[in-house]
Backbone atoms as SQL, in Angstrom:
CREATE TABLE atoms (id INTEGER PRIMARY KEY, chain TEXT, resi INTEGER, resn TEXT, atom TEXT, x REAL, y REAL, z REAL);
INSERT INTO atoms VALUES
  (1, 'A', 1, 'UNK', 'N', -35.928, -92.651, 205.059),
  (2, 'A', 1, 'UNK', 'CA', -36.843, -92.092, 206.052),
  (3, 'A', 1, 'UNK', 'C', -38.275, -92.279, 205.549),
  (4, 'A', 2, 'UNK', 'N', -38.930, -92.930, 206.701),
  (5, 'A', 2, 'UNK', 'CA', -40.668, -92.884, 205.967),
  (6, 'A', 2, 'UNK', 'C', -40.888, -91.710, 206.149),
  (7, 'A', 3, 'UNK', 'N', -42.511, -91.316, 205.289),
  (8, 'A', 3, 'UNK', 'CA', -43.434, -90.610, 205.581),
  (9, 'A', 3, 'UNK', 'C', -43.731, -89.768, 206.854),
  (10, 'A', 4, 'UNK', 'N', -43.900, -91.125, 207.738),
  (11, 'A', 4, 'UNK', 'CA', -44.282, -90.773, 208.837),
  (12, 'A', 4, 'UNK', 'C', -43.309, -90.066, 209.788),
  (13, 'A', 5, 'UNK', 'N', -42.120, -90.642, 209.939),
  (14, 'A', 5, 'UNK', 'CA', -40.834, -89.773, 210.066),
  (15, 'A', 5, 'UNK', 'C', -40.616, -88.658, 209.476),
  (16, 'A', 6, 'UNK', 'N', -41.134, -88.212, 208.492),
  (17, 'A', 6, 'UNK', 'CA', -40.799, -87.125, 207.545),
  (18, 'A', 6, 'UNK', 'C', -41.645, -85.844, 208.300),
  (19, 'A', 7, 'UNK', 'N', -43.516, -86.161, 208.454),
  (20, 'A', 7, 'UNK', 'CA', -44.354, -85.736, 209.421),
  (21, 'A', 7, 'UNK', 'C', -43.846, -85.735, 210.669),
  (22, 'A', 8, 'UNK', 'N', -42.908, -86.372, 211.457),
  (23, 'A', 8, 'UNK', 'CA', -42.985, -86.000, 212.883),
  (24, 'A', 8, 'UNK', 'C', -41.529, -85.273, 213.014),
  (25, 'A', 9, 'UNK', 'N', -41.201, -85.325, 211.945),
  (26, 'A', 9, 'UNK', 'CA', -40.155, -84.067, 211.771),
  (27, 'A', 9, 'UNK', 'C', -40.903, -82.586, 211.830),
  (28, 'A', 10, 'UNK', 'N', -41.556, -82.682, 210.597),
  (29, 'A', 10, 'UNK', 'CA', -42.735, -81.461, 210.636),
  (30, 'A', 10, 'UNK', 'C', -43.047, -80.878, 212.008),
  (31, 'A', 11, 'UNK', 'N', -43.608, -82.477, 212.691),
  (32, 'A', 11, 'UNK', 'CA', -44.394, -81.663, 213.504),
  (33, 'A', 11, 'UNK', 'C', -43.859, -81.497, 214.837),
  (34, 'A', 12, 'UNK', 'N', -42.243, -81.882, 215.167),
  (35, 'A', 12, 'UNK', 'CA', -41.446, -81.231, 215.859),
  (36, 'A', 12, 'UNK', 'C', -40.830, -79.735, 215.462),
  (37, 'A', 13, 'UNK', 'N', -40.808, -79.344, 214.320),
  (38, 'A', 13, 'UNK', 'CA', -40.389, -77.893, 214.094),
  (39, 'A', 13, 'UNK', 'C', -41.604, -76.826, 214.114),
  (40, 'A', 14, 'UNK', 'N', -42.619, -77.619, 213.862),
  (41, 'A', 14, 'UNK', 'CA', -43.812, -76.853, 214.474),
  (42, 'A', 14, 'UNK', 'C', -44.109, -76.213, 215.952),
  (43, 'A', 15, 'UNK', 'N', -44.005, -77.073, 217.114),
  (44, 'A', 15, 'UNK', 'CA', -43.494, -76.970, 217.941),
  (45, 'A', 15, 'UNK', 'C', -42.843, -75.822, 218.166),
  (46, 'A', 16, 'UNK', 'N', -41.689, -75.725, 217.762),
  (47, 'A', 16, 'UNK', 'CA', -40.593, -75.381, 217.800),
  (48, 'A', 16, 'UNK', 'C', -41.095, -73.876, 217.502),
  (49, 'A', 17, 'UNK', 'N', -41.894, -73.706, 215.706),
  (50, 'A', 17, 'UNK', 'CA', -42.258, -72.309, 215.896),
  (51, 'A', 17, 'UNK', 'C', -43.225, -71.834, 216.519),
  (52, 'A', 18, 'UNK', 'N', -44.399, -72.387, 217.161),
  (53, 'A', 18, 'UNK', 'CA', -44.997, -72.424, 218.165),
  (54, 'A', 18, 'UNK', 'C', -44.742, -72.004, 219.167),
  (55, 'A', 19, 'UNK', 'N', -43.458, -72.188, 220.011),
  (56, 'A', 19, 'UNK', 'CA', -43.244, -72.030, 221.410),
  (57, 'A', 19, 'UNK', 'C', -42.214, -70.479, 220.912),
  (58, 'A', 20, 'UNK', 'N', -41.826, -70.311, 219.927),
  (59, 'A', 20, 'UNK', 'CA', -41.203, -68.994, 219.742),
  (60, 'A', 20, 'UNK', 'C', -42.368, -67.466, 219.614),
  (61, 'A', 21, 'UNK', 'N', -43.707, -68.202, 218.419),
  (62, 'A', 21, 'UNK', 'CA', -44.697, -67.350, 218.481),
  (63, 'A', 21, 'UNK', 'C', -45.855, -67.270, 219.729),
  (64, 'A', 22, 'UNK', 'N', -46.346, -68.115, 219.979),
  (65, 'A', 22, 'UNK', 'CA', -47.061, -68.238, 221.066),
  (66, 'A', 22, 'UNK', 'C', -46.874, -68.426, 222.506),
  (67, 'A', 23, 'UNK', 'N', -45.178, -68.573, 223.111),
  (68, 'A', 23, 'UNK', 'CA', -44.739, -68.608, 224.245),
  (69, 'A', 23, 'UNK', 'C', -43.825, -67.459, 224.710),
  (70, 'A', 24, 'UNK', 'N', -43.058, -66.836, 223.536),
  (71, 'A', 24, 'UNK', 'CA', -42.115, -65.938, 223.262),
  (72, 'A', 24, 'UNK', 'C', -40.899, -66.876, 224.078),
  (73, 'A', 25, 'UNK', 'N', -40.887, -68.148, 223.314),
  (74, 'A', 25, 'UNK', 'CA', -39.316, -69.047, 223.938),
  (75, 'A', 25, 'UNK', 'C', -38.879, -69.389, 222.765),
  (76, 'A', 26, 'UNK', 'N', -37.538, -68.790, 222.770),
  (77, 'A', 26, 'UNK', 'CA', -37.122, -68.921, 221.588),
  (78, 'A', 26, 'UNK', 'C', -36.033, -69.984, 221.658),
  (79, 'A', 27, 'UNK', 'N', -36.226, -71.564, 221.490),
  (80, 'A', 27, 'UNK', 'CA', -35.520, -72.740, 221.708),
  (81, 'A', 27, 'UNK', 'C', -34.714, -73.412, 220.620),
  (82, 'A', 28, 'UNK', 'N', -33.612, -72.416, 221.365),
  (83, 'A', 28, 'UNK', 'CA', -32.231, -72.808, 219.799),
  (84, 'A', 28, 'UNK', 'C', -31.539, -74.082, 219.979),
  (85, 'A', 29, 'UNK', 'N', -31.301, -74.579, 221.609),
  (86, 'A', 29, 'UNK', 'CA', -30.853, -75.687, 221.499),
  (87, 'A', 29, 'UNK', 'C', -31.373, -76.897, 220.995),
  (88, 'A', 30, 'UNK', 'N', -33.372, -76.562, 221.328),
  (89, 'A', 30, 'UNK', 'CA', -33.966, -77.679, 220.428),
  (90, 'A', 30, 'UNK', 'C', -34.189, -77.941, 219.269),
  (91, 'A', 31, 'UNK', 'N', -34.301, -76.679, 218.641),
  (92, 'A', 31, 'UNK', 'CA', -33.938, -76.115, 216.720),
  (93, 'A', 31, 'UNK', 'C', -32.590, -76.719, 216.284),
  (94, 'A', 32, 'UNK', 'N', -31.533, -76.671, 217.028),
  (95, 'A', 32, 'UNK', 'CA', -29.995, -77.302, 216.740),
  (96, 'A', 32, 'UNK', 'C', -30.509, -78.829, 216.892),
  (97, 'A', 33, 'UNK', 'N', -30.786, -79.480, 217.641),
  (98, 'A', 33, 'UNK', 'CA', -31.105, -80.853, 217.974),
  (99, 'A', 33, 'UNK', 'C', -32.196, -81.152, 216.811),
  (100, 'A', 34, 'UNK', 'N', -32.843, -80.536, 216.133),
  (101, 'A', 34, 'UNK', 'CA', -33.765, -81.116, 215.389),
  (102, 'A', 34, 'UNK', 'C', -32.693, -81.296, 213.777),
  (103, 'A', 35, 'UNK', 'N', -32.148, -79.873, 213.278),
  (104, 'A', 35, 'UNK', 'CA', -31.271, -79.592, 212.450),
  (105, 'A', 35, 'UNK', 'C', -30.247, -80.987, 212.309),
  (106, 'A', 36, 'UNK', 'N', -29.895, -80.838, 213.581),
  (107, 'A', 36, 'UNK', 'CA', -28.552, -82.150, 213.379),
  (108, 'A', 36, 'UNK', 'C', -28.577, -83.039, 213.195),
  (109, 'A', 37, 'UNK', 'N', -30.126, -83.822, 213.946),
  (110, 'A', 37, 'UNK', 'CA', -30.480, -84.870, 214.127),
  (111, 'A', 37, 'UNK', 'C', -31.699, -85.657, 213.645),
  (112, 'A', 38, 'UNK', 'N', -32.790, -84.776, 213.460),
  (113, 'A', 38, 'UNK', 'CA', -34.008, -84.859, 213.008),
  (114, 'A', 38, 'UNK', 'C', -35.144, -84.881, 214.228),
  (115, 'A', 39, 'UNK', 'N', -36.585, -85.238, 213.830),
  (116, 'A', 39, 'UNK', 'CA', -37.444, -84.660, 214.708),
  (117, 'A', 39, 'UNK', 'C', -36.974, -86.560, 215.507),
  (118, 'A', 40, 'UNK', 'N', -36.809, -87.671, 215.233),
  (119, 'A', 40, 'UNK', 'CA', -37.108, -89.069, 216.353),
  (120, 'A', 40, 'UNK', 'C', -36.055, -88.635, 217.253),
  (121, 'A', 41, 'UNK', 'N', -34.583, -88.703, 216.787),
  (122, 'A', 41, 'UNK', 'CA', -33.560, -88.668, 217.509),
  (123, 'A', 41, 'UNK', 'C', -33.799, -87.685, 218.391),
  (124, 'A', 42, 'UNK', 'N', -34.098, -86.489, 218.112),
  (125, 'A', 42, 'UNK', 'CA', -34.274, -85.745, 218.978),
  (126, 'A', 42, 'UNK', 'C', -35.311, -85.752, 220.441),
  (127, 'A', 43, 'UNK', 'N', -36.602, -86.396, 219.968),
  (128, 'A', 43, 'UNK', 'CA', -37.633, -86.792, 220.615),
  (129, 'A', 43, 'UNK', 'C', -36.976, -87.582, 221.922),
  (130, 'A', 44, 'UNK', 'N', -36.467, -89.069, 220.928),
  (131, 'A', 44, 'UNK', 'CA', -36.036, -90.043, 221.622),
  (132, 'A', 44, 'UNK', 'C', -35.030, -89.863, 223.154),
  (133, 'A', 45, 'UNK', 'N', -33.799, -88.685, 222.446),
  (134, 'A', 45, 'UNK', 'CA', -33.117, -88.065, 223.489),
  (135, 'A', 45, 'UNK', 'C', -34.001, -87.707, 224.202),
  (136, 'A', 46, 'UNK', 'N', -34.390, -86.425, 224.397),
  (137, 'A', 46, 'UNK', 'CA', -35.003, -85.520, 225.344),
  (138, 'A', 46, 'UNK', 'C', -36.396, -86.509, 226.120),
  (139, 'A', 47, 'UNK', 'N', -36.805, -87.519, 225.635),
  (140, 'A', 47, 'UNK', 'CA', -37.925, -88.494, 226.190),
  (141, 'A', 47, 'UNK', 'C', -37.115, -89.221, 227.799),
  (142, 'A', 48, 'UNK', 'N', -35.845, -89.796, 227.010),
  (143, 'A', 48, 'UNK', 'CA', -34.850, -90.645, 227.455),
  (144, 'A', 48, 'UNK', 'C', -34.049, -90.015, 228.464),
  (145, 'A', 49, 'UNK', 'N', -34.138, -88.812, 228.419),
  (146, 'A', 49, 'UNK', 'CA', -33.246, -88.101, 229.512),
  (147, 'A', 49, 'UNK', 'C', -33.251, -88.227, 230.930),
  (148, 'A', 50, 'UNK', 'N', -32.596, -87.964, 231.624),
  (149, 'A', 50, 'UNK', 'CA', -32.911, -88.478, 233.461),
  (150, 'A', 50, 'UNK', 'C', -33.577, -87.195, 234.218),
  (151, 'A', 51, 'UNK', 'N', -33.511, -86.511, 233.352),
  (152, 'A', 51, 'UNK', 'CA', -34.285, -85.405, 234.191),
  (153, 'A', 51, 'UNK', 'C', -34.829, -84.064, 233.088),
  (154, 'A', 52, 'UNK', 'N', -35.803, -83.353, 233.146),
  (155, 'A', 52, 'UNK', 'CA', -36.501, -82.528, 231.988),
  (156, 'A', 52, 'UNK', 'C', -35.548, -81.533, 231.558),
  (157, 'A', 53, 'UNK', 'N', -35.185, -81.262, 230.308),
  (158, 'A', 53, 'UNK', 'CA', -34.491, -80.328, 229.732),
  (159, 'A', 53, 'UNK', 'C', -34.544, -79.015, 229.937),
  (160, 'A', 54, 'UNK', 'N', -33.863, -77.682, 230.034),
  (161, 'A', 54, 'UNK', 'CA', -34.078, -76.197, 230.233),
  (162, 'A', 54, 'UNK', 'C', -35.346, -76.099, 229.516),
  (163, 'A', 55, 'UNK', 'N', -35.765, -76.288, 228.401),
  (164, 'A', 55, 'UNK', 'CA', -36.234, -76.195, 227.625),
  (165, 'A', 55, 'UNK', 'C', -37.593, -76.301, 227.991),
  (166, 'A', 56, 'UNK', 'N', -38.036, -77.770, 228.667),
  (167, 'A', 56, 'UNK', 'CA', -39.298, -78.022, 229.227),
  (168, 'A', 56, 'UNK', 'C', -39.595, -77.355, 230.385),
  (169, 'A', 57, 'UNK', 'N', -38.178, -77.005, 231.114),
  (170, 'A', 57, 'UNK', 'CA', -38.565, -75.753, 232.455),
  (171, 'A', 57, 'UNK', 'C', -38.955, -75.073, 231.832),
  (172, 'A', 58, 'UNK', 'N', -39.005, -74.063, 230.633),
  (173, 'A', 58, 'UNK', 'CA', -39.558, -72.684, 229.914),
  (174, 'A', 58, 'UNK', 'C', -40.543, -72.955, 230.160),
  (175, 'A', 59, 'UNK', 'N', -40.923, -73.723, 229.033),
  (176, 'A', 59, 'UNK', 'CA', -42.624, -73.884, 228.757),
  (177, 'A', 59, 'UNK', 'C', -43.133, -73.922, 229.551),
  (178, 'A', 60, 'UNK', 'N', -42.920, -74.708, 231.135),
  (179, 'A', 60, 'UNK', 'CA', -43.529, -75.143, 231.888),
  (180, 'A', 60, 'UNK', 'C', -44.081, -73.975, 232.872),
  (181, 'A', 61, 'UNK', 'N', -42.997, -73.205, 232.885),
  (182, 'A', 61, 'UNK', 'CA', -42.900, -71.905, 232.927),
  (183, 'A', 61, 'UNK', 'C', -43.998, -70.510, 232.840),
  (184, 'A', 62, 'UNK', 'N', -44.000, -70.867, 231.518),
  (185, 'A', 62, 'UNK', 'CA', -45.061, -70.315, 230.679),
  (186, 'A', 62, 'UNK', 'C', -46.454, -70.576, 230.501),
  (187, 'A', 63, 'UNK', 'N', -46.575, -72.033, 231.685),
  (188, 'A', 63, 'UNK', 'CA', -47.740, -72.953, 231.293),
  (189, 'A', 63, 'UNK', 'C', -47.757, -73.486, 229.856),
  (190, 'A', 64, 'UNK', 'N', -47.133, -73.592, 229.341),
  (191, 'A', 64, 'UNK', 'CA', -47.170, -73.787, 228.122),
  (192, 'A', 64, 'UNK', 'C', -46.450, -75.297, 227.508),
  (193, 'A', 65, 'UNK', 'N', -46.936, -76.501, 228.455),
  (194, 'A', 65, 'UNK', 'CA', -46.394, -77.830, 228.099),
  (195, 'A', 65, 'UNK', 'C', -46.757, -78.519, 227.173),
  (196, 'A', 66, 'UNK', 'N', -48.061, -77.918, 226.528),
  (197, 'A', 66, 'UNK', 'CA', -48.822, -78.656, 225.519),
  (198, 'A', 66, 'UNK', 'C', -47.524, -78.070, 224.184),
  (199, 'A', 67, 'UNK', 'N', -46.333, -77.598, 224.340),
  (200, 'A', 67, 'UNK', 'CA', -45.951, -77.137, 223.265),
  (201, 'A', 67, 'UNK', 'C', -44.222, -78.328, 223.331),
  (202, 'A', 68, 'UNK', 'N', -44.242, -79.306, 224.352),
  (203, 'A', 68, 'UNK', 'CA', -42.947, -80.381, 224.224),
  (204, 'A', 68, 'UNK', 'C', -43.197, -81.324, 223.572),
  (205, 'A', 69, 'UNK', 'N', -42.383, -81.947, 223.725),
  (206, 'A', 69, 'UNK', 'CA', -42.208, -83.396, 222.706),
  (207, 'A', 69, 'UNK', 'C', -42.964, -83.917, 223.804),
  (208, 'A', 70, 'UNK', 'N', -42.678, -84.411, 224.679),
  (209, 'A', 70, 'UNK', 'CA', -43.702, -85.602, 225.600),
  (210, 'A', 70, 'UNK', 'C', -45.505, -85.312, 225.170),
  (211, 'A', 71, 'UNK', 'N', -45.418, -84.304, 224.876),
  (212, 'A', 71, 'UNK', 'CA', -47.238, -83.600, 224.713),
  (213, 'A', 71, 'UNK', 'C', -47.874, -84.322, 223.594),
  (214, 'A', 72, 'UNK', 'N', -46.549, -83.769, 222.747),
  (215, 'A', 72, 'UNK', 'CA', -46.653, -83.966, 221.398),
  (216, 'A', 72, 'UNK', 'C', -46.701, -86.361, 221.371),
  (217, 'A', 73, 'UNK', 'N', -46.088, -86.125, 222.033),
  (218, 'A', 73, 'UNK', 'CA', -45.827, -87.511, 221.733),
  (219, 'A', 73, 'UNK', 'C', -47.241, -88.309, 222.422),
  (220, 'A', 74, 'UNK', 'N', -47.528, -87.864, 223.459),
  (221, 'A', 74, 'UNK', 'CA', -48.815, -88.675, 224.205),
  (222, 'A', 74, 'UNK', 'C', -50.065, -88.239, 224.279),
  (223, 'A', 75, 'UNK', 'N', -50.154, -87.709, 223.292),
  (224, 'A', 75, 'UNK', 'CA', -51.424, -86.753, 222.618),
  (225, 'A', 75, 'UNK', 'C', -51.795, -87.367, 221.589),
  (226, 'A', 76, 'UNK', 'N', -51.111, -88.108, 220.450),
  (227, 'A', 76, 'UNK', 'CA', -51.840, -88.311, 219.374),
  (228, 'A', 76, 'UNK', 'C', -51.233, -89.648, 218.947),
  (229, 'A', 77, 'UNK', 'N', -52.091, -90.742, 218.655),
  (230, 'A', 77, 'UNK', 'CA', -51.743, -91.872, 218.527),
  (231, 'A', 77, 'UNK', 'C', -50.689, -92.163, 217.336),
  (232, 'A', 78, 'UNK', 'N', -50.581, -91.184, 216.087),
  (233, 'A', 78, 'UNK', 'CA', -50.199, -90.810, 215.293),
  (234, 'A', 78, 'UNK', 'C', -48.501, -91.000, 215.309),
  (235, 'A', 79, 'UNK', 'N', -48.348, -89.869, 216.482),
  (236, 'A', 79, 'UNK', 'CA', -46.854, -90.302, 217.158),
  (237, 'A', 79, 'UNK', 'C', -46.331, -91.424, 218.213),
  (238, 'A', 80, 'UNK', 'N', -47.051, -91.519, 218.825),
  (239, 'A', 80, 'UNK', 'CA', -46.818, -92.700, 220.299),
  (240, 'A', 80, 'UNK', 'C', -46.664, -93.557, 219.574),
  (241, 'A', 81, 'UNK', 'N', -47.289, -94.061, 218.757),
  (242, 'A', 81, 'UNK', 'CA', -46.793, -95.173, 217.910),
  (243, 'A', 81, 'UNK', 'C', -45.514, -95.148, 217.325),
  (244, 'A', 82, 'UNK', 'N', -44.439, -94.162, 217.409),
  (245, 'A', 82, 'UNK', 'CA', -43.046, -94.501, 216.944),
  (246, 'A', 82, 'UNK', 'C', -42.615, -94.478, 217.643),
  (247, 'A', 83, 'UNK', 'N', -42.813, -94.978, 219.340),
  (248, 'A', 83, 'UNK', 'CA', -42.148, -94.885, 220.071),
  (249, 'A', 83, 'UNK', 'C', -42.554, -96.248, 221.155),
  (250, 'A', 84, 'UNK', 'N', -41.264, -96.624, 221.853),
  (251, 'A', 84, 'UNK', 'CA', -41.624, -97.719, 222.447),
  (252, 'A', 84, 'UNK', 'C', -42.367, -97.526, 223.838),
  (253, 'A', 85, 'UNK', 'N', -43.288, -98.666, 224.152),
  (254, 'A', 85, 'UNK', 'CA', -44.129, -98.214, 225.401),
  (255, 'A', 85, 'UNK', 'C', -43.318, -97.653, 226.571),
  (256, 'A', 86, 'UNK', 'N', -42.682, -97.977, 226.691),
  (257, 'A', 86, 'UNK', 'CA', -41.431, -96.796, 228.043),
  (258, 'A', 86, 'UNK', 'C', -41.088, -95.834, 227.675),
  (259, 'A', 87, 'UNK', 'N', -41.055, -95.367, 226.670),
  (260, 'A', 87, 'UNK', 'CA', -40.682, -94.089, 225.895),
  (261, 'A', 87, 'UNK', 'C', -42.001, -93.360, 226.299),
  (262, 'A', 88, 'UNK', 'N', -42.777, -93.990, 226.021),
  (263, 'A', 88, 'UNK', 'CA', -44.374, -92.873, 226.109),
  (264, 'A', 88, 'UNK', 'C', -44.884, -93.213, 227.696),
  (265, 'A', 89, 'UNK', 'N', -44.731, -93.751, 228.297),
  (266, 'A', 89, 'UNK', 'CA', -44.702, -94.013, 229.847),
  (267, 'A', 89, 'UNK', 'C', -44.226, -92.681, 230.408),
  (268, 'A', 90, 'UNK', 'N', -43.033, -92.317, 230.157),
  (269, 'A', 90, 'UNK', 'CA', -41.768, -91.911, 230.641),
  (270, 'A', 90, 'UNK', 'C', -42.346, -90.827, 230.114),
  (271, 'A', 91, 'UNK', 'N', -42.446, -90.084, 228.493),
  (272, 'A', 91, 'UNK', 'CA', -43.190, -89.421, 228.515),
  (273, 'A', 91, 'UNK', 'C', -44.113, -88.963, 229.905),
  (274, 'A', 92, 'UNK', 'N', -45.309, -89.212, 229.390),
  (275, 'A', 92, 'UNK', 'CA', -46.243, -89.345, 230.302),
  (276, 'A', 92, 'UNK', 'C', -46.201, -89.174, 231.783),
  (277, 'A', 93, 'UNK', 'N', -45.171, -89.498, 232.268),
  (278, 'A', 93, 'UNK', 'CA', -44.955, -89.542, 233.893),
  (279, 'A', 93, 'UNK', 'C', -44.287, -87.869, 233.817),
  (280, 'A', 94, 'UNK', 'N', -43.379, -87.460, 232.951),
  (281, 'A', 94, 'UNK', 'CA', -42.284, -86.656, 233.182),
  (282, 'A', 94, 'UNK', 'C', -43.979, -85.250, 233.148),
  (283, 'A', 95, 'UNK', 'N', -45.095, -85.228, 232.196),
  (284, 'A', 95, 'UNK', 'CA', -45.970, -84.393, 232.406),
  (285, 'A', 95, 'UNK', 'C', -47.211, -84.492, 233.453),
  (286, 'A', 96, 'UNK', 'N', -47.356, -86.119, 234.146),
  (287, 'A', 96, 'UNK', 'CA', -48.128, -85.798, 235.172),
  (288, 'A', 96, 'UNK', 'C', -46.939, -85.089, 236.528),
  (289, 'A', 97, 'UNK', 'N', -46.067, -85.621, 236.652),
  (290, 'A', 97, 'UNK', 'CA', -45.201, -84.902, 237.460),
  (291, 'A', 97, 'UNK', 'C', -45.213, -83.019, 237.518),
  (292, 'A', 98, 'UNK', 'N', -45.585, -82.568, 236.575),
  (293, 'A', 98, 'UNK', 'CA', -45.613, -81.608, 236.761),
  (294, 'A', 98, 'UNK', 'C', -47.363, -80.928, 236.463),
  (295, 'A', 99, 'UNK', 'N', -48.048, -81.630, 236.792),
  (296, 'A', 99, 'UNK', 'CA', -49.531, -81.843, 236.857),
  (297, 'A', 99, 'UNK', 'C', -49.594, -80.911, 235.571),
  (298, 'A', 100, 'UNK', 'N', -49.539, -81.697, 234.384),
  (299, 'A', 100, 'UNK', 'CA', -50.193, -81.284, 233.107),
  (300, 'A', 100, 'UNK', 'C', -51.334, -82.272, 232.730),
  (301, 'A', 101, 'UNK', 'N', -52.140, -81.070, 232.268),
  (302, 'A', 101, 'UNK', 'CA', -53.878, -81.678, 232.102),
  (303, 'A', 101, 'UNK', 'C', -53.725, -81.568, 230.228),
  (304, 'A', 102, 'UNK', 'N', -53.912, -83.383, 229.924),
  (305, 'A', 102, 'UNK', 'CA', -54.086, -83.702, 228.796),
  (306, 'A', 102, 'UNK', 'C', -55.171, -83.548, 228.509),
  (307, 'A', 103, 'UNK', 'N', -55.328, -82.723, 226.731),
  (308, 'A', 103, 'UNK', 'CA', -56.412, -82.978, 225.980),
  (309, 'A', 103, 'UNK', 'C', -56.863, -83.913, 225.175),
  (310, 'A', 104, 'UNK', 'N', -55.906, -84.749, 224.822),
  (311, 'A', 104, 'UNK', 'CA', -56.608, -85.994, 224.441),
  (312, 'A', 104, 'UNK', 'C', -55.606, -87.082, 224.412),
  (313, 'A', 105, 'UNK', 'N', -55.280, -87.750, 225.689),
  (314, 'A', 105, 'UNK', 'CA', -54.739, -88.415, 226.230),
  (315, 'A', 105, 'UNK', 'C', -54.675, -89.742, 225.274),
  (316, 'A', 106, 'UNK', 'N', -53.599, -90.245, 224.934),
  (317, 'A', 106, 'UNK', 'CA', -53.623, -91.473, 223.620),
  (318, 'A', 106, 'UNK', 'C', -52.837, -92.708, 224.717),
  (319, 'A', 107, 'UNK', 'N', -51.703, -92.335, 225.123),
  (320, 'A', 107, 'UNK', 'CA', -51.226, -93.267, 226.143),
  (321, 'A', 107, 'UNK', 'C', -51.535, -93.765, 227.269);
C-alpha cells in the first residue's frame, strides 16, 4: 500500500468521525466497509454504485454532504487523482444531483 493510500484511508475514517461528531450519524456500515476493505475499495464501491447509499441519504439529510466520499473525492486534487475520470464524474454528478455547493471544486 502507498503512502498515499495509507492517507486516503486516514482521510476516509476521518469522515467517518466527523459525520458521528458533527452530524450525530453514526455510520457503522461505512466504518465496517472501511475496516474490511480499506478507505479505495470502499470509495470505489460506494462511487460505483447505481444509486446513493443510506448513508449519503443521512448526510444529505443533515445538509451535511461535504462529509461523503464523492466530497471528499472532488474536492481535493490530492484524492481525484486515485481515481479514474468516471469515477470522479460520477462522483460529481451523484452531488450536483442533489444541488451540493462545492468549496473547492478540483474536478
Amino acid at each position: 500500500m502507498t503512502d498515499r493510500n495509507t492517507a486516503f484511508d486516514k482521510a476516509m475514517f476521518d469522515i467517518y468521525r466527523r459525520a458521528k461528531d458533527e452530524a450525530n450519524y453514526n455510520a457503522n456500515i461505512f466504518l465496517q466497509m472501511l475496516t474490511d476493505t480499506g478507505g479505495m475499495t470502499t470509495a470505489k464501491t460506494l462511487i460505483n454504485a447505481p444509486k446513493e447509499s443510506d448513508g449519503y441519504t443521512a448526510l444529505y439529510l443533515r445538509g451535511r454532504l461535504d462529509l461523503t466520499v464523492e466530497a471528499v473525492v472532488t474536492e481535493s486534487e490530492r484524492w481525484s487523482s486515485l481515481f479514474t475520470e468516471e469515477e470522479v464524474a460520477k462522483a460529481k454528478k451523484r452531488l450536483l444531483k442533489f444541488q451540493y455547493k462545492p468549496t473547492n471544486w478540483i474536478a
